[in-house]
PQR file with spaces between the fields and no chain letter, atoms N, CA, C, O and H, PARSE charges and radii, in Angstrom:
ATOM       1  N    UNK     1     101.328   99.704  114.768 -0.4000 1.5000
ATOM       2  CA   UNK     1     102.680   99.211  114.737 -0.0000 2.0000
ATOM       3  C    UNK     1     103.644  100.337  114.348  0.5500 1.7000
ATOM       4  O    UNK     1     104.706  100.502  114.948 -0.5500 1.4000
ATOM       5  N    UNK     2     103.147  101.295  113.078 -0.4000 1.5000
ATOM       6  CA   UNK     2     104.183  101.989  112.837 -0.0000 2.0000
ATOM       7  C    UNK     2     104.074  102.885  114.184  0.5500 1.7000
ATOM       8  O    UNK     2     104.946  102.572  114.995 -0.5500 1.4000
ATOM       9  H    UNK     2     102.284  101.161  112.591  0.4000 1.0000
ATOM      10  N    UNK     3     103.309  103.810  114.571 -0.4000 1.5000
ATOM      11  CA   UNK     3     103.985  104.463  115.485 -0.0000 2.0000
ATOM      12  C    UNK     3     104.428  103.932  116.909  0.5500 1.7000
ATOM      13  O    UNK     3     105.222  104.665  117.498 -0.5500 1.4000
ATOM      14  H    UNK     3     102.601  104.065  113.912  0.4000 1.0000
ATOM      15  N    UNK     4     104.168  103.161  117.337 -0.4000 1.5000
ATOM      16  CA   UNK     4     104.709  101.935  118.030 -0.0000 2.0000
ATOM      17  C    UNK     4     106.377  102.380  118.008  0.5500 1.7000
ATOM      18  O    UNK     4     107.028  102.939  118.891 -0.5500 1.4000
ATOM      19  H    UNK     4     103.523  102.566  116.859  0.4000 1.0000
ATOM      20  N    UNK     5     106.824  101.883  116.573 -0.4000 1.5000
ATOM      21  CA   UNK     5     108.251  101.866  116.518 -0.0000 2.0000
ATOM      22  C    UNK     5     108.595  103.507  115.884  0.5500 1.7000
ATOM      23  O    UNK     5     109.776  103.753  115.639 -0.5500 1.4000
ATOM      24  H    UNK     5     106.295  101.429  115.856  0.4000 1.0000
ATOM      25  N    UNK     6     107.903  104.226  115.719 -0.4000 1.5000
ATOM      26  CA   UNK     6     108.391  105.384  115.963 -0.0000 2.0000
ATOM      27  C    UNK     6     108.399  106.016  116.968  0.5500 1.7000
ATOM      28  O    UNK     6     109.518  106.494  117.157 -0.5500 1.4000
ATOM      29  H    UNK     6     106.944  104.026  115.918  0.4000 1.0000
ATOM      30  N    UNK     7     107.528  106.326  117.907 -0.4000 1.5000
ATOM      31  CA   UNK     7     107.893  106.717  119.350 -0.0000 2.0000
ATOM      32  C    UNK     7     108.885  105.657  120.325  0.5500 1.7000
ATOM      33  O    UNK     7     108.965  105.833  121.541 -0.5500 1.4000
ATOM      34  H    UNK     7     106.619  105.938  117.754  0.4000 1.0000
ATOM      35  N    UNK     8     109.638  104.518  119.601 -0.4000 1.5000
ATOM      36  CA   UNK     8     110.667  104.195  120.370 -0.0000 2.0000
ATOM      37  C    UNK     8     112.212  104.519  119.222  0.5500 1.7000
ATOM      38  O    UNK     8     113.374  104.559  119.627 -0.5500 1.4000
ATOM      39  H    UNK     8     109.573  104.375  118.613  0.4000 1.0000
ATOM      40  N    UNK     9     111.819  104.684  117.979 -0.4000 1.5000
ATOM      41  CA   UNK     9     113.069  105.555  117.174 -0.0000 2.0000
ATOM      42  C    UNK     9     113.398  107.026  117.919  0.5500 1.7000
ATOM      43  O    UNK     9     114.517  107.410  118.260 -0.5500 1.4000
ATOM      44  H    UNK     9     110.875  104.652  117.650  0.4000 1.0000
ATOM      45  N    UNK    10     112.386  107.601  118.049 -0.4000 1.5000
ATOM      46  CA   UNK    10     112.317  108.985  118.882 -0.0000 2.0000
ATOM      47  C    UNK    10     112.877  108.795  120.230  0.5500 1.7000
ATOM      48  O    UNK    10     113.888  109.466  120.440 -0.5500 1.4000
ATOM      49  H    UNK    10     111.477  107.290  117.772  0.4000 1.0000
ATOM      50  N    UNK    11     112.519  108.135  121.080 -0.4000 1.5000
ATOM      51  CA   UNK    11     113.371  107.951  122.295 -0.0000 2.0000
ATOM      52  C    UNK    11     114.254  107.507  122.108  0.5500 1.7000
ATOM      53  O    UNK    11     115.093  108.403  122.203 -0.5500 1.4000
ATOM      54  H    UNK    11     111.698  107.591  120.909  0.4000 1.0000
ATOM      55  N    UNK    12     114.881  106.303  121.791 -0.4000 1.5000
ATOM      56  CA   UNK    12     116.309  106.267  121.194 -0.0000 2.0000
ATOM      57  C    UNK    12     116.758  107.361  120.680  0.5500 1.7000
ATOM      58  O    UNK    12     117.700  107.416  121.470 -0.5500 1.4000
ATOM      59  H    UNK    12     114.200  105.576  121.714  0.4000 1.0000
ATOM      60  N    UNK    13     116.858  107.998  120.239 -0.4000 1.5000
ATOM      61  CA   UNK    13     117.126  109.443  120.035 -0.0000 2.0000
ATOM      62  C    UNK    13     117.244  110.438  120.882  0.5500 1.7000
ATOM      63  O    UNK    13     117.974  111.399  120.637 -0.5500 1.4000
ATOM      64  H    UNK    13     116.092  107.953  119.597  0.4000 1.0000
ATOM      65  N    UNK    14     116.594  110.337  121.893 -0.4000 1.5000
ATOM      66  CA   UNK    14     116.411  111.249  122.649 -0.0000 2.0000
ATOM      67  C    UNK    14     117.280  110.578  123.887  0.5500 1.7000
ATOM      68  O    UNK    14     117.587  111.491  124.653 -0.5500 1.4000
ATOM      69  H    UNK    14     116.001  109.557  122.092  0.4000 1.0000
ATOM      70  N    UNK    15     117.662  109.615  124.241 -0.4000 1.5000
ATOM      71  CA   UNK    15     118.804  108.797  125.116 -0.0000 2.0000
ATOM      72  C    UNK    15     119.742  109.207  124.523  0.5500 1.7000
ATOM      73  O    UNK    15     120.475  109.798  125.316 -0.5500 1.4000
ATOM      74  H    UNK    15     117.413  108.873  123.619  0.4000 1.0000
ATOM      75  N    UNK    16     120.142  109.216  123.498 -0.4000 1.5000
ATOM      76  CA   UNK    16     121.451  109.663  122.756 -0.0000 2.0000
ATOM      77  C    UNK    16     121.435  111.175  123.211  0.5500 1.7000
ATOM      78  O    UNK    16     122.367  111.586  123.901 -0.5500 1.4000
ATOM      79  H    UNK    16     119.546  108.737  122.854  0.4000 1.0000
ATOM      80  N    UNK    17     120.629  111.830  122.925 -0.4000 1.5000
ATOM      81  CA   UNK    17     120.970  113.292  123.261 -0.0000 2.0000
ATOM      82  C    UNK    17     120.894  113.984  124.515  0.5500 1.7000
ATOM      83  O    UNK    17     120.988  115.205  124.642 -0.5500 1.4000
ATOM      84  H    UNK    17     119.871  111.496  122.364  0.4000 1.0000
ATOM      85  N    UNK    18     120.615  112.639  125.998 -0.4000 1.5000
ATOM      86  CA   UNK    18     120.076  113.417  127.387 -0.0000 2.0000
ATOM      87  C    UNK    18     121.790  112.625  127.578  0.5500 1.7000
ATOM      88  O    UNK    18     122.644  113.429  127.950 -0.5500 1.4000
ATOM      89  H    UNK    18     120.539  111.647  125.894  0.4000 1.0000
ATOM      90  N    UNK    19     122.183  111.466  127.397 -0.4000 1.5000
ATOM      91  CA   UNK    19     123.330  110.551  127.923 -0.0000 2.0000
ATOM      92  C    UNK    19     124.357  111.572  128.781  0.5500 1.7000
ATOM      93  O    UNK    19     124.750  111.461  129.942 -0.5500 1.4000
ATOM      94  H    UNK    19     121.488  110.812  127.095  0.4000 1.0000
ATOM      95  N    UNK    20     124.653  112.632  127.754 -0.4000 1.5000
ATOM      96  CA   UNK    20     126.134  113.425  128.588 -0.0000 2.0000
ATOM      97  C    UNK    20     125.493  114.255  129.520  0.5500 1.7000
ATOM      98  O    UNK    20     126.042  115.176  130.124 -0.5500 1.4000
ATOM      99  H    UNK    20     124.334  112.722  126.811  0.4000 1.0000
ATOM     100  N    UNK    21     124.135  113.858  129.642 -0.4000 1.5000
ATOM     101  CA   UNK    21     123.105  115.131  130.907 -0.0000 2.0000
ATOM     102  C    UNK    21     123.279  114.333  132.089  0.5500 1.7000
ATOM     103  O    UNK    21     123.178  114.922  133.165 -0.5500 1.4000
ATOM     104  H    UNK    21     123.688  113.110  129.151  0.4000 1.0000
ATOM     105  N    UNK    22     123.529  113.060  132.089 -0.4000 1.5000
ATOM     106  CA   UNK    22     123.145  112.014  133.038 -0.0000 2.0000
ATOM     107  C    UNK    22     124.459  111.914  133.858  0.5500 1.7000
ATOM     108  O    UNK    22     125.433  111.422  133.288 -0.5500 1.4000
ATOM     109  H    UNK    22     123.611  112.581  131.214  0.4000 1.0000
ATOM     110  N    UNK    23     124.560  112.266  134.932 -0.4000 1.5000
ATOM     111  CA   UNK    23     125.688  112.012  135.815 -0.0000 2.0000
ATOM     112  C    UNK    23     126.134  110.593  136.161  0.5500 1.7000
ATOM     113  O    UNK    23     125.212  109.974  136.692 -0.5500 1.4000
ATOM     114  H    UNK    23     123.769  112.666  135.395  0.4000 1.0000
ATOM     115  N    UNK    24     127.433  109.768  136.008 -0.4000 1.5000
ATOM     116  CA   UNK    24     127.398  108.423  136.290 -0.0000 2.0000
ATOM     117  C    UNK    24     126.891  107.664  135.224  0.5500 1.7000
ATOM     118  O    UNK    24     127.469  106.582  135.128 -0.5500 1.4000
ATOM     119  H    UNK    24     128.182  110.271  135.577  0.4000 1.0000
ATOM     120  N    UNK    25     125.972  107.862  134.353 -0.4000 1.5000
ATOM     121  CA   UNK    25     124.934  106.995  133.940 -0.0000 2.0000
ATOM     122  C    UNK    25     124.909  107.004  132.467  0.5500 1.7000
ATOM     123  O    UNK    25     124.061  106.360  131.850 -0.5500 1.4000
ATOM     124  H    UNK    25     125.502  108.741  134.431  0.4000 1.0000
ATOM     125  N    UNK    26     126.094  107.937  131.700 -0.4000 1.5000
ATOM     126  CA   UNK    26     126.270  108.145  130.298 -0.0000 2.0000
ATOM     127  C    UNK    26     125.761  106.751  129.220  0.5500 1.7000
ATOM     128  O    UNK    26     124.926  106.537  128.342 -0.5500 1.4000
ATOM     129  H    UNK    26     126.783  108.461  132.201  0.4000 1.0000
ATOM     130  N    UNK    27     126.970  105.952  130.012 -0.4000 1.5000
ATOM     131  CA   UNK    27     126.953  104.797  129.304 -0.0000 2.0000
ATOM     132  C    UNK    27     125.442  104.068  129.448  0.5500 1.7000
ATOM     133  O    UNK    27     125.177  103.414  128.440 -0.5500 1.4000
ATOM     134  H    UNK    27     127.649  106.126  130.726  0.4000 1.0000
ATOM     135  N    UNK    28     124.846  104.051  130.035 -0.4000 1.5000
ATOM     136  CA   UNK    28     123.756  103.260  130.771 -0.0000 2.0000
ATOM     137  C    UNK    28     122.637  103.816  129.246  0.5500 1.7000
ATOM     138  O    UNK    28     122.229  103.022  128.398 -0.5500 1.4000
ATOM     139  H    UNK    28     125.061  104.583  130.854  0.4000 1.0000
ATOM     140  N    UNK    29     122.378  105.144  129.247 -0.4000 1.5000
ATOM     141  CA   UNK    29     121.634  105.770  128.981 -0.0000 2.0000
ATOM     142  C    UNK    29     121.930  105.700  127.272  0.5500 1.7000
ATOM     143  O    UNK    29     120.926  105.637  126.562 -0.5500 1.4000
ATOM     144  H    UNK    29     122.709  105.789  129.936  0.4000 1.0000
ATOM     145  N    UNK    30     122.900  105.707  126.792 -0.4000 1.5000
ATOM     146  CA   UNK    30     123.696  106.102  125.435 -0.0000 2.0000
ATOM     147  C    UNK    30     123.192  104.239  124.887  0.5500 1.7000
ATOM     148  O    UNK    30     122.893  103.989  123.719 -0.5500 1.4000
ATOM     149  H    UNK    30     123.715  105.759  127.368  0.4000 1.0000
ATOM     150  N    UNK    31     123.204  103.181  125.981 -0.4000 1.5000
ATOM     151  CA   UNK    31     123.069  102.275  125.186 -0.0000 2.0000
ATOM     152  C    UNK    31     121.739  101.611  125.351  0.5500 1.7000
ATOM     153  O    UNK    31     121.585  100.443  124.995 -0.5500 1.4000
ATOM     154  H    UNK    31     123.447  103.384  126.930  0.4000 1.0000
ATOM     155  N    UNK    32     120.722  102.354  125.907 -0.4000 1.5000
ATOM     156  CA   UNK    32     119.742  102.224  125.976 -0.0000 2.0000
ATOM     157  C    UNK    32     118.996  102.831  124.804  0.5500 1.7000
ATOM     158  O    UNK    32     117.993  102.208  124.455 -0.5500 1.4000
ATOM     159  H    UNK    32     120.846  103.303  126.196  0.4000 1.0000
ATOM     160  N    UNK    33     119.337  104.073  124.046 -0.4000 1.5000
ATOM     161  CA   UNK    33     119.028  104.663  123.542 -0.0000 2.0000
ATOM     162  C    UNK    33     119.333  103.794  122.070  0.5500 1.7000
ATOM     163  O    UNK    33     118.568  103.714  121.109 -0.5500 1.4000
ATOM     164  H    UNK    33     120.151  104.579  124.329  0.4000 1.0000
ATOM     165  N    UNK    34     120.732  103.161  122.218 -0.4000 1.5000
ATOM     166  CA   UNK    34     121.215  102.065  120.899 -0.0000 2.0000
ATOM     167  C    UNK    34     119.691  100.972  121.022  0.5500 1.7000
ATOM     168  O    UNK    34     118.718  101.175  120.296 -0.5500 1.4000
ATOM     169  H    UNK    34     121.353  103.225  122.998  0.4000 1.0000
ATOM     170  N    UNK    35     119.730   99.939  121.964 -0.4000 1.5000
ATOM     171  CA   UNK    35     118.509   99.193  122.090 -0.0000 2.0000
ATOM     172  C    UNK    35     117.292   99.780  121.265  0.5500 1.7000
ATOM     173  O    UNK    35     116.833   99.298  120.229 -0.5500 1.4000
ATOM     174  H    UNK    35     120.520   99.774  122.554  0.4000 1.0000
ATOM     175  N    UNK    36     116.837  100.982  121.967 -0.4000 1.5000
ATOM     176  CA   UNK    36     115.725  101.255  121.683 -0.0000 2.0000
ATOM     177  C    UNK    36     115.609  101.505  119.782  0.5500 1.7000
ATOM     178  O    UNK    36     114.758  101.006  119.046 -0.5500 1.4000
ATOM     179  H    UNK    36     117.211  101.373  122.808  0.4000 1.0000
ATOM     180  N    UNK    37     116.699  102.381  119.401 -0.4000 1.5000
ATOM     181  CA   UNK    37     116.589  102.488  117.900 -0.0000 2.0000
ATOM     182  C    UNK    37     116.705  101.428  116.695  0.5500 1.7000
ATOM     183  O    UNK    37     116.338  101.474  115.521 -0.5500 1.4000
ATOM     184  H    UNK    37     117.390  102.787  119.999  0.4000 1.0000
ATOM     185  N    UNK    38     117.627  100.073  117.769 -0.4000 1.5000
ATOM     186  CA   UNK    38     117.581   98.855  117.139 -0.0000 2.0000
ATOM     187  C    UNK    38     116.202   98.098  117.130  0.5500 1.7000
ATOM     188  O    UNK    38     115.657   97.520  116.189 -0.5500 1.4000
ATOM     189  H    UNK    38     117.925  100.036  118.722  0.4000 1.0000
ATOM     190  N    UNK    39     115.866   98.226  118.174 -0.4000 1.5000
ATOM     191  CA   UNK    39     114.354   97.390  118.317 -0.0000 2.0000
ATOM     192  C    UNK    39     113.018   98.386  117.046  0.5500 1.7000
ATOM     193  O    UNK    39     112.152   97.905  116.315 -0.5500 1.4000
ATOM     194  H    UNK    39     116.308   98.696  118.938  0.4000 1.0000
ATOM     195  N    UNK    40     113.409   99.812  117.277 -0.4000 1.5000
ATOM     196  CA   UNK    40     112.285  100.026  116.427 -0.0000 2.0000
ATOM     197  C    UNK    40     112.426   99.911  114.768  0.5500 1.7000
ATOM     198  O    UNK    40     111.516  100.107  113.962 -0.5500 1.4000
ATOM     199  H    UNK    40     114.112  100.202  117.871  0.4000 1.0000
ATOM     200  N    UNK    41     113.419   99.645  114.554 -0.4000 1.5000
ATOM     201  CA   UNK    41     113.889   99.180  113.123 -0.0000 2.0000
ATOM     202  C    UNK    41     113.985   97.630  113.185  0.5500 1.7000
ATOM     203  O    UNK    41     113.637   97.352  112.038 -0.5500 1.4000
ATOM     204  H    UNK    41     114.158   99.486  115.209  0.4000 1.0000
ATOM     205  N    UNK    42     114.202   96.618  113.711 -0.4000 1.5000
ATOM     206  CA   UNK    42     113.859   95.124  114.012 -0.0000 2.0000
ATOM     207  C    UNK    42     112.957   94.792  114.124  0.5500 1.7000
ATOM     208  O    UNK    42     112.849   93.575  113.980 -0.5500 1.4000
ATOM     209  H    UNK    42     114.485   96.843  114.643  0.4000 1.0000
ATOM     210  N    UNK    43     111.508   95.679  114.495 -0.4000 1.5000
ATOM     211  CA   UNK    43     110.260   95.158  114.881 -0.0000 2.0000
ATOM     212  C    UNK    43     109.880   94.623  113.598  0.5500 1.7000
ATOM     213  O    UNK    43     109.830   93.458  113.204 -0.5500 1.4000
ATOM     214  H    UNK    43     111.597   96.668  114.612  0.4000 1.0000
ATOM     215  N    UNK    44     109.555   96.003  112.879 -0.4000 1.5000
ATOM     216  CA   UNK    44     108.978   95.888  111.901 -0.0000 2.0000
ATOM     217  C    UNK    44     109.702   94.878  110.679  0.5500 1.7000
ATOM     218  O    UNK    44     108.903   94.158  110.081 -0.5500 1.4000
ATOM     219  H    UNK    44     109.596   96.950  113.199  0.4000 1.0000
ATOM     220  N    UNK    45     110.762   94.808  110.385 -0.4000 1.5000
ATOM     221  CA   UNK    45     111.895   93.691  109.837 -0.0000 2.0000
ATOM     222  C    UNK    45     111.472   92.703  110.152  0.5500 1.7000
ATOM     223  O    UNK    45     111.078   92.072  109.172 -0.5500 1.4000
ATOM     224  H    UNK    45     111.411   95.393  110.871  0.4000 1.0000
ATOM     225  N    UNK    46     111.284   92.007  111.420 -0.4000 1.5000
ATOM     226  CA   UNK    46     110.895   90.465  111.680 -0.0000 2.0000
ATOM     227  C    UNK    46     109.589   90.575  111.354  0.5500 1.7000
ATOM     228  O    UNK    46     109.181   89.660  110.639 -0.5500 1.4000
ATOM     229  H    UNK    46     111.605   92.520  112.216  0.4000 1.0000
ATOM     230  N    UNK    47     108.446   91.785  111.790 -0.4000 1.5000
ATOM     231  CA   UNK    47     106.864   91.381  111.308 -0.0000 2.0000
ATOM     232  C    UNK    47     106.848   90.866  109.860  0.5500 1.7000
ATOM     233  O    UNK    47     106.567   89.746  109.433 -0.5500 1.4000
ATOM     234  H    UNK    47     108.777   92.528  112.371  0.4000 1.0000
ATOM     235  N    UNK    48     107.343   92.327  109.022 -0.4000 1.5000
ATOM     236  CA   UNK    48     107.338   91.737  107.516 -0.0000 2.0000
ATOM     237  C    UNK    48     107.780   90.397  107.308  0.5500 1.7000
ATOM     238  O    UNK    48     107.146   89.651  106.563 -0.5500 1.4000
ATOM     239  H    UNK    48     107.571   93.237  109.368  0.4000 1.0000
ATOM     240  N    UNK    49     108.925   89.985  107.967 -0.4000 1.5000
ATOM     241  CA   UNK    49     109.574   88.608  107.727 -0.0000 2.0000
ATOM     242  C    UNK    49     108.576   87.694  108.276  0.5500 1.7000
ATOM     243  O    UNK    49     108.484   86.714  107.537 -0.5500 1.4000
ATOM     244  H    UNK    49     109.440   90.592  108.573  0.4000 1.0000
ATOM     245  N    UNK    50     107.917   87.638  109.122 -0.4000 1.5000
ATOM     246  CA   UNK    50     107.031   86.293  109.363 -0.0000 2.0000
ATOM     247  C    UNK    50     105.523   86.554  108.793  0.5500 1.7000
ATOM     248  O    UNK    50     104.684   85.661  108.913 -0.5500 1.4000
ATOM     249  H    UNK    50     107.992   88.434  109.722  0.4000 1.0000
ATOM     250  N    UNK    51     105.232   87.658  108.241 -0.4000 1.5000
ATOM     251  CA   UNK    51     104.048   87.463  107.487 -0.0000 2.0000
ATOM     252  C    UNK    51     104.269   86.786  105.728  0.5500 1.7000
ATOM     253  O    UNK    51     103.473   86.128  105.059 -0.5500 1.4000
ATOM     254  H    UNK    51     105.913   88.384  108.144  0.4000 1.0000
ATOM     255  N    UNK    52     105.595   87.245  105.403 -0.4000 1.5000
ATOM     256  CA   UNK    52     106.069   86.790  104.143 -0.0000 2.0000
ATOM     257  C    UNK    52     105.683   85.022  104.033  0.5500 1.7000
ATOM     258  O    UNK    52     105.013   84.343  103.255 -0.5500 1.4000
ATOM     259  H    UNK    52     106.242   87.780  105.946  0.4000 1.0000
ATOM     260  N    UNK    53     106.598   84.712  105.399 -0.4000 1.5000
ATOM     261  CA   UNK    53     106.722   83.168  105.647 -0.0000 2.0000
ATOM     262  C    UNK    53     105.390   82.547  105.610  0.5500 1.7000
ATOM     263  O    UNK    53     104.994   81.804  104.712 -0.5500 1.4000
ATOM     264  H    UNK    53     107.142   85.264  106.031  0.4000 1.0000
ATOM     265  N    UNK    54     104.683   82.928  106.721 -0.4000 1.5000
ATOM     266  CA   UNK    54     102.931   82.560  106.299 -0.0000 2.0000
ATOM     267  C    UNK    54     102.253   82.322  105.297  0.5500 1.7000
ATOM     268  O    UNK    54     101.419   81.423  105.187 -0.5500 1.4000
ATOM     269  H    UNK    54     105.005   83.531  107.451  0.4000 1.0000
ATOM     270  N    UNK    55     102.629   83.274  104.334 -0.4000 1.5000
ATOM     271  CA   UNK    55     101.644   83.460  102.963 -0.0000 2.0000
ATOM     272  C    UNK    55     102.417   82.241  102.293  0.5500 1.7000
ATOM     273  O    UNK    55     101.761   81.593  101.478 -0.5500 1.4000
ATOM     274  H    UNK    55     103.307   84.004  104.424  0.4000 1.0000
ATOM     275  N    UNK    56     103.525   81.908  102.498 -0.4000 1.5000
ATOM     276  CA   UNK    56     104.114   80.757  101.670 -0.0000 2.0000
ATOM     277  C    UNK    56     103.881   79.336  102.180  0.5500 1.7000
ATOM     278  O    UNK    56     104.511   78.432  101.630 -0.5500 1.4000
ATOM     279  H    UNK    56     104.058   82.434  103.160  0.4000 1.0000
ATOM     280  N    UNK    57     102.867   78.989  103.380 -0.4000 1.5000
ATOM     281  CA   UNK    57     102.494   78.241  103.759 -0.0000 2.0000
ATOM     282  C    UNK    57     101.878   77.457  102.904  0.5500 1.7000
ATOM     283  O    UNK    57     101.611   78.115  101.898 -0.5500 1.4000
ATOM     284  H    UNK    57     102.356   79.723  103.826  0.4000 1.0000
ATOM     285  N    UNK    58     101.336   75.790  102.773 -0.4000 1.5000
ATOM     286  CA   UNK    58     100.698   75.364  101.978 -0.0000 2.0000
ATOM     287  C    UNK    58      98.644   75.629  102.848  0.5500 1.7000
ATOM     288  O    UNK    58      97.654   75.256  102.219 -0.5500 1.4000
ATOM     289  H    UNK    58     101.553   75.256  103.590  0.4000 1.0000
């Protein structure tokens, strides 16, 4: 899981820094790169959050 969401923190990152390379496609690319760095910081946020919930199960 963790590197999971680190090789998509890293590409998000790396969309941010190709975006002004991309002809036409800045925007496309710049918010793909947002997605991707949101999702790899959300993954792990909701896992922890629904294993928490579980353990509080009866």
């Amino acid at each position: 899981m963790f590197i999971l969401c680190f090789l998509l923190f890293i590409a998000g990152f790396a969309c941010f820094g190709y975006a002004p390379f991309v002809p036409g496609w800045e925007s496309v690319v710049f918010v793909l790169g947002l997605l991707l760095v949101s999702s790899a910081i959300g993954i792990p946020m909701h896992h922890n959050r629904h294993e928490h919930k579980t353990d509080q199960l009866p």
